[in-house]
Every structure is written in C-alpha cells, then in structure tokens.
C-alpha positions in Angstrom: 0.0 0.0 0.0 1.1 3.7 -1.2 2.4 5.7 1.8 1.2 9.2 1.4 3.7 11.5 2.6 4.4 14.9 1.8 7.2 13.7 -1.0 4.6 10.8 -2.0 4.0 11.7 -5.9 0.6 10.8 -6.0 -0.1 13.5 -3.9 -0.9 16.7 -5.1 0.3 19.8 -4.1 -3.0 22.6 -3.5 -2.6 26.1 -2.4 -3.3 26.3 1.0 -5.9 29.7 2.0 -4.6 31.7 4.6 -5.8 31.1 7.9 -9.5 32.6 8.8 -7.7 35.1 10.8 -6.0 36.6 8.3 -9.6 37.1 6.3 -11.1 40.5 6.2 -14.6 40.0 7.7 -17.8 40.9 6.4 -19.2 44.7 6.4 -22.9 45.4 7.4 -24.7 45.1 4.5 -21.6 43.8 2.2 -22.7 41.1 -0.6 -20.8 38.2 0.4 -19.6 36.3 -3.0 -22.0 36.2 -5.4 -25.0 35.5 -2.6 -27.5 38.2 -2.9 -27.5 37.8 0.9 -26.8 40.6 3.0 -25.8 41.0 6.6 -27.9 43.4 8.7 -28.4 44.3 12.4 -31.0 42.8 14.5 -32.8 46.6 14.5 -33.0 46.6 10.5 -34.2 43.2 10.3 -36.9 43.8 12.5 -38.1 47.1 11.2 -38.1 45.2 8.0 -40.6 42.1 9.1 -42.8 45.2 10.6 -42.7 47.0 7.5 -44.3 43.9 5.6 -46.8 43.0 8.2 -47.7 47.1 8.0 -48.0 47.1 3.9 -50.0 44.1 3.7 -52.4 44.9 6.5 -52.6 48.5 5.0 -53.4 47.1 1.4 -56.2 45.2 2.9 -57.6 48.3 4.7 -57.8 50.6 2.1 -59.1 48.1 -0.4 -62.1 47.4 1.8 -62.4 50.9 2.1 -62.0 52.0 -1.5 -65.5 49.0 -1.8 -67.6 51.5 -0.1 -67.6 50.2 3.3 -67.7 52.2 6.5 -65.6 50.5 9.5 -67.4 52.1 11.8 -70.8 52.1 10.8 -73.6 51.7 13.6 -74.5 48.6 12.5 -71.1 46.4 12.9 -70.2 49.1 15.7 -73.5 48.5 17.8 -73.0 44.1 17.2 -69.3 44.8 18.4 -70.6 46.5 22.0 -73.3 44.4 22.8 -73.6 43.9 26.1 -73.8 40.9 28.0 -73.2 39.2 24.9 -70.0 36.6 24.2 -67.4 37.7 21.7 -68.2 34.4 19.9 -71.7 35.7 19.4 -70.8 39.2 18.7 -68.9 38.2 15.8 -70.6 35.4 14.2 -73.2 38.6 14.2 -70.7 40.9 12.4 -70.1 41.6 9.1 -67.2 39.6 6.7 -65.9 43.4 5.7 -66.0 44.4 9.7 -63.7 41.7 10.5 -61.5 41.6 7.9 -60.7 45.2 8.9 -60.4 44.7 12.2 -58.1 41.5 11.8 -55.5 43.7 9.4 -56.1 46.5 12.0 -54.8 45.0 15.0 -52.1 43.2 12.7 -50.8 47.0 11.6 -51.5 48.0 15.2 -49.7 45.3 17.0 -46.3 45.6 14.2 -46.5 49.6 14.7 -46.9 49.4 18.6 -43.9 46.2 18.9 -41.7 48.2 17.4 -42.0 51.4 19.3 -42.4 50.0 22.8 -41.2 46.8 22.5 -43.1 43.1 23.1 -45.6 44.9 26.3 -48.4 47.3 24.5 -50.8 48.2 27.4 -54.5 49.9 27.0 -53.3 53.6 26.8 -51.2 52.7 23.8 -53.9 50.8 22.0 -56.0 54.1 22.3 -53.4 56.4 21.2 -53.0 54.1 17.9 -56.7 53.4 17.0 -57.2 57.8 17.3 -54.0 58.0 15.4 -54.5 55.7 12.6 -58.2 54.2 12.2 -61.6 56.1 11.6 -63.3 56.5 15.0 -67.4 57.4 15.1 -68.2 61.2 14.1 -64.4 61.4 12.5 -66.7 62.5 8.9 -64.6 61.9 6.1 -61.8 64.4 6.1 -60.4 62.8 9.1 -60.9 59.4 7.8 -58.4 60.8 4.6 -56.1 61.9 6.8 -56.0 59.0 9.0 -55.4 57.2 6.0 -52.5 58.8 5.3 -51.0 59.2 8.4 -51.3 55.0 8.2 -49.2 55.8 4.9 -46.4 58.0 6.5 -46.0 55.4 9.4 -45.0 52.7 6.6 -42.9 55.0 4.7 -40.8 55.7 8.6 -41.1 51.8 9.3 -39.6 51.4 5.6 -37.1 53.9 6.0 -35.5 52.8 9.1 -35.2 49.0 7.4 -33.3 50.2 4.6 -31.8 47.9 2.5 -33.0 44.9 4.7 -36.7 45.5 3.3 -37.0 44.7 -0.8 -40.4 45.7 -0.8 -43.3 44.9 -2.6 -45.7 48.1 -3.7 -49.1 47.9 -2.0 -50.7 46.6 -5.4 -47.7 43.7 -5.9 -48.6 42.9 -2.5 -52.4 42.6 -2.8 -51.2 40.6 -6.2 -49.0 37.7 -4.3 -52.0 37.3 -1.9 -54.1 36.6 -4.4 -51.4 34.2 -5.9 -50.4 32.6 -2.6 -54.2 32.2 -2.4 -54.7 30.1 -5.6 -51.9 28.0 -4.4 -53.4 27.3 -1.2 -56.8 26.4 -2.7 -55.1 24.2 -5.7 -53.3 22.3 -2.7 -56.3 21.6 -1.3 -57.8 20.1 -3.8 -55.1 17.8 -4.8 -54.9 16.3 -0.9 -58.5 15.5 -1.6 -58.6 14.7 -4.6 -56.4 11.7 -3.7 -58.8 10.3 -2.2 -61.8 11.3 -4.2 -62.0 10.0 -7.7 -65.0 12.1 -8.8 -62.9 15.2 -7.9 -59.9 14.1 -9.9 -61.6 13.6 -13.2 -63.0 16.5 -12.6 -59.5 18.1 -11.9 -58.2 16.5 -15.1 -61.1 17.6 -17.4 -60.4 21.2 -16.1 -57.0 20.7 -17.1 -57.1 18.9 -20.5 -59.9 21.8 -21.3 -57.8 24.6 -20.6 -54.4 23.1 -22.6 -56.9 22.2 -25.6 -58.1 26.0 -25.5 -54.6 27.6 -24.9 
C-alpha cells in the first residue's frame, strides 16, 4: 500500500488559504460572494418584518375601504358592544368586511406598537394608535383621509428605518401575491382530496385537458 507523505508523488500539491484570521470579515450590508445575501443588524431586520406585516395589512384596509364600506358604521359598531353578549356571538353577528378590517387592523397595530415600545403594549397605547390611525365614530370623512394617510407616513418611517434589509413589494404587488399565494393554497387543497376522491380528480383532469386544448 502507497504511503502518502508529503514527497509521495501521487499527492498533489493545493494552495493552502490563509488562515480565517487573516480574512477580512464581512461589512454590514456587504454582498458576500455572489450570494444576494446581506448581513444586517437585528434593529433593520426587525423594522423590516414590521414593514411587511404594515404594507400588507394596510393594502387590505384601504381596499375594503376603497368598496364603499364604512368601519365604523352603527351597525357592525352597535354588534361589536353588545352587552352581555360573548365575543363568539358578537362576531358570528358581524359583518365579513367588519372583520377583515379589524383582523388587518390590529395586525398593523400590533407591528407599529412592537416596534415602538417593544413586546408589552398596554391599554393607553392601544388608544393612542386606534385615534391615530383608524376612523373613529363622528371622524366624517376628512379625518378618515387623513387617518389614512398618516397609516401611509408610518409605513414610509417603518420602511425607512429598514433600509436595505426591506426589498419591498408596492401595496398593489402585495395585494397581487396574496391573491397568488391564495390560488396555491386552494389548488393544494384540492389535490390532498382529490387523492382520495376520484370524482374530484376527473373532474381536476377535465379542467385541465380543457384549458391546454383551449390555450
């Protein structure tokens, strides 16, 4: 048997890197090799999931708007105070548009208020942001606007203090990969029960031999 040794032929000689030491590290927000990657601190990447969280929610809010729906109309408002009554009841009482709203306000909320007073938000803070940022009874549209876009500014802060640790989506590609992720989630579905309903996955395949004989 061959004894390797550092004079044994059959051994290559490679370049040895220098040690790791030696190596100059990483700067914040340096591209390492050809990795689109980037190194950012713990502050940026935060602001950065907050910013997200505050676009999509946003996107949701004014879309529902923008349909002609009040958020604090007397009806969904009255259902919402009733009392004596159970949450559970309240909302199964509630509109779908009052509850959407409320669901991407309190996820706005809740990424606004973590990052500006950390994981504990108490009562007086939930106040400030719902007069700050959401239509309240008797605000008349004017307000409303400019609570709108006040909700706007607070993104564009949120976005500016991620810097390059957000690649943002615009409010309309967001609402767009919803939609998408949405369509995934749904086709998904119907695959996992389609394996174990045959009437669905003929049905499945017609659909599909249909649309590739019309495209």
């Amino acid at each position: 048997m061959p004894q390797f040794t550092d004079n044994n032929p059959l051994v290559e000689t490679e370049s040895v890197p220098p040690p790791s030491a030696t190596l100059p590290l990483p700067q914040k927000g340096e591209v390492i090799g050809q990795s689109q990657k980037r190194i950012f601190g713990g502050e940026q990447s935060r602001a950065a999931g907050f910013t997200g969280r505050m676009i999509f929610a946003n996107s949701r809010m004014n879309a529902i708007e923008e349909s002609g729906f009040d958020p604090v109309n007397m009806i969904d408002v009255a259902k919402d105070n009733l009392p004596f009554v159970p949450d559970w009841l309240e909302r199964m009482m509630q509109s779908t548009k009052y509850k959407l709203y409320n669901t991407n306000k309190i996820n706005f909320s809740t990424a606004q208020l973590r990052r500006e007073t950390g994981a504990v938000i108490n009562d007086s803070e939930i106040v400030w942001i719902e007069e700050t940022y959401f239509p309240q009874l008797g605000d008349g549209p004017e307000v409303a606007s400019l609570k709108k876009e006040a909700r706007t500014e607070a993104i564009r802060a949120m976005e500016t203090e991620a810097g390059a640790a957000y690649q943002g989506l615009s409010q309309e590609e967001t609402l767009l990969k919803a939609a998408a992720d949405a369509k995934r989630r749904a086709i998904s579905i119907l695959k996992k029960r389609a394996e174990t309903n045959p009437e669905l996955a003929d049905e499945i395949r017609a659909i599909i031999s249909k649309v590739r004989t019309s495209g």
